[in-house]
N, C-alpha and C positions, 0 to 999 in steps of 0.2 A: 485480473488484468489480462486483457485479451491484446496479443501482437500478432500481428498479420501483416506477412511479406510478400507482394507481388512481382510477376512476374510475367512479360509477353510479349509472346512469339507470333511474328508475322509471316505469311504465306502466301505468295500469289498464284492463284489457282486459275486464272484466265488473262489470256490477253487477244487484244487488236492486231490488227494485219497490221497496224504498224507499228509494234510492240510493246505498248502504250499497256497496262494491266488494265482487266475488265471485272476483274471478282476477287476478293482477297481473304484472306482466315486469320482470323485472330485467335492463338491460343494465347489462357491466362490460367495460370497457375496462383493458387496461394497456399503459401506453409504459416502454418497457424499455430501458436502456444498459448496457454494458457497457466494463471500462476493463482496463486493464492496471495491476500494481503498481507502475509505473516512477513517480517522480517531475519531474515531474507526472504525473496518468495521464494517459494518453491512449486516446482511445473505441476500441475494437476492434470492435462490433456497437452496431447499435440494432435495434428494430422497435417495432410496437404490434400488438397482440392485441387482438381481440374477441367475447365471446361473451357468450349470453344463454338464459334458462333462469325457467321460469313457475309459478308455486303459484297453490292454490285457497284462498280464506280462507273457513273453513265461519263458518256463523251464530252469532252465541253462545259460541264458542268459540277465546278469544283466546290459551288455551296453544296449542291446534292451530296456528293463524294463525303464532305464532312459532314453533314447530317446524319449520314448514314453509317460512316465511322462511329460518330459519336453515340448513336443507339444502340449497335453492334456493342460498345463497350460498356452501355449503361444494362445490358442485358447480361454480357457479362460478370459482372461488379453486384447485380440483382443473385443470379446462379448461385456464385458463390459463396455468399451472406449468408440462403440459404439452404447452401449445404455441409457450413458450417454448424449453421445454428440446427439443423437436423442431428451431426454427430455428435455436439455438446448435450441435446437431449437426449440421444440413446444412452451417450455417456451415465450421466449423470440419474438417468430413470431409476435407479434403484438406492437415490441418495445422493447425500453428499460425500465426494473422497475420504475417506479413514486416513485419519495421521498415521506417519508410517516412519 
């Protein structure tokens, strides 16, 4: 049982002579656990991931703006899937967890 909590931070890193933002940063964090089916479960991994990824918001043109947000996040959301799924297999490369 995989749980994964997100989290994200926004940044504006550019603006218009009229104050207007020109370019923005999305950081996205995820904290991540993992359990085992047993009753109760019990945690087998955690970690937390973080990455982050920048759009341009052109003038006037607020479909762009969300387009470009919303790939910005799908890039995001991509990242860190996997690099979770890389630590669960480092994890796990020498087996499954030992009851303990």
């Amino acid at each position: 049982d995989l749980r994964v909590g997100l989290a994200y931070g926004i940044e504006v890193q550019g603006f218009e002579r009229d104050g207007t933002p020109s370019r923005v940063r999305i950081t996205a964090t995820a904290n991540w656990f993992l359990y085992d089916l047993n009753a109760p479960p019990r945690l087998v991994a955690q970690g937390t991931d973080s990455t982050f990824d920048t759009y341009n918001v052109p003038q006037n043109q607020f479909f762009a703006a969300d387009t470009a947000r919303d790939a910005a996040e799908r890039r995001l959301m991509e990242q860190l899937a996997n690099d979770v799924v890389q630590q669960l297999a480092v994890r796990f490369e020498s087996g499954p967890p030992q009851a303990g």
